[in-house]
C-alpha positions, 0 to 999 in steps of 0.5 A: 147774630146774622140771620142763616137765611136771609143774612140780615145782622140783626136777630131777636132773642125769643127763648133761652134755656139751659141744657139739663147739665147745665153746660150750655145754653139754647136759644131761640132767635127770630129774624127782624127782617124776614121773620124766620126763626132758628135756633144757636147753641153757646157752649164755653170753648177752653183753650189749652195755651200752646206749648213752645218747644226748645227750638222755639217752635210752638203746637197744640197741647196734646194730652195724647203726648203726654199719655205717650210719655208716661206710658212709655216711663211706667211700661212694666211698672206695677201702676193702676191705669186710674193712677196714671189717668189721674196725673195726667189730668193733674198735669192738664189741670194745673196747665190750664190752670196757669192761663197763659197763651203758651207754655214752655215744654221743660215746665211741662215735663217738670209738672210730669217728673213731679206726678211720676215721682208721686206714682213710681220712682222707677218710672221717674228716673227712666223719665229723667234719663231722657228729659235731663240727657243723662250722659253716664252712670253717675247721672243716673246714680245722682237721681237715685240718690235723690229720690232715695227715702231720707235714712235709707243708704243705697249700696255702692257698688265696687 
């Protein structure tokens, strides 16, 4: 680590102690040439892989998107907020989880169909409707279908 004062490449660990959460480390260091002392902070730095889009294009994971996307399937369905804050840290997890640098985003909307379908099968088919292009009313009566419970008929309509 290169000394802040005097630029000199070579620095002398004095002291090291762990923050009281346990999350990163201080330490004390003396410079060797012109002996002044400073402190540095390691911390773990977690990075989420990019996303690639359909087009090939590639940004940043935003957890706010992801936010923005389930709020949007549930608006007016009755789900608890901590629900909903639970799938979406569900989805960063298994994200982060995968280690890769990037990620498709159709295998992130996968992981949110699967989270909606846990929390409101309403909200999972308005999700579906835009994430699979629904094209006509049999799209929309094919999802149905397949979310519907085994042994429950739905009603057709004439």
């Amino acid at each position: 680590m290169k000394c802040p004062f005097c630029k000199h490449p070579d620095t002398q660990v004095v002291d090291t102690r762990e923050n009281e959460e346990g999350d990163s480390i201080r330490r004390r260091r003396r410079c060797l040439s012109c002996d002044k002392r400073f402190t540095t902070y390691e911390a773990v730095e977690l990075r989420m892989p990019q996303v690639v889009k359909q087009n090939g294009m590639r940004s940043e994971f935003d957890e706010d998107k992801l936010r923005t996307s389930f709020t949007r399937a549930l608006h007016k369905r009755p789900v608890s907020t901590e629900l909903v804050d639970a799938a979406i840290d569900h989805v960063t997890q298994k994200v982060f989880a995968l280690g890769e640098r990037e990620i498709g985003s159709r295998q992130i909307g996968e992981m949110v169909m699967k989270e909606l379908l846990k929390l409101d099968k309403v909200a999972y088919i308005r999700f579906a409707s835009v994430y699979k292009s629904f094209q006509d009313v049999g799209d929309f009566s094919e999802a149905i279908d397949a979310v519907s419970k085994p042994g429950t008929k739905r009603r057709k309509s004439d």
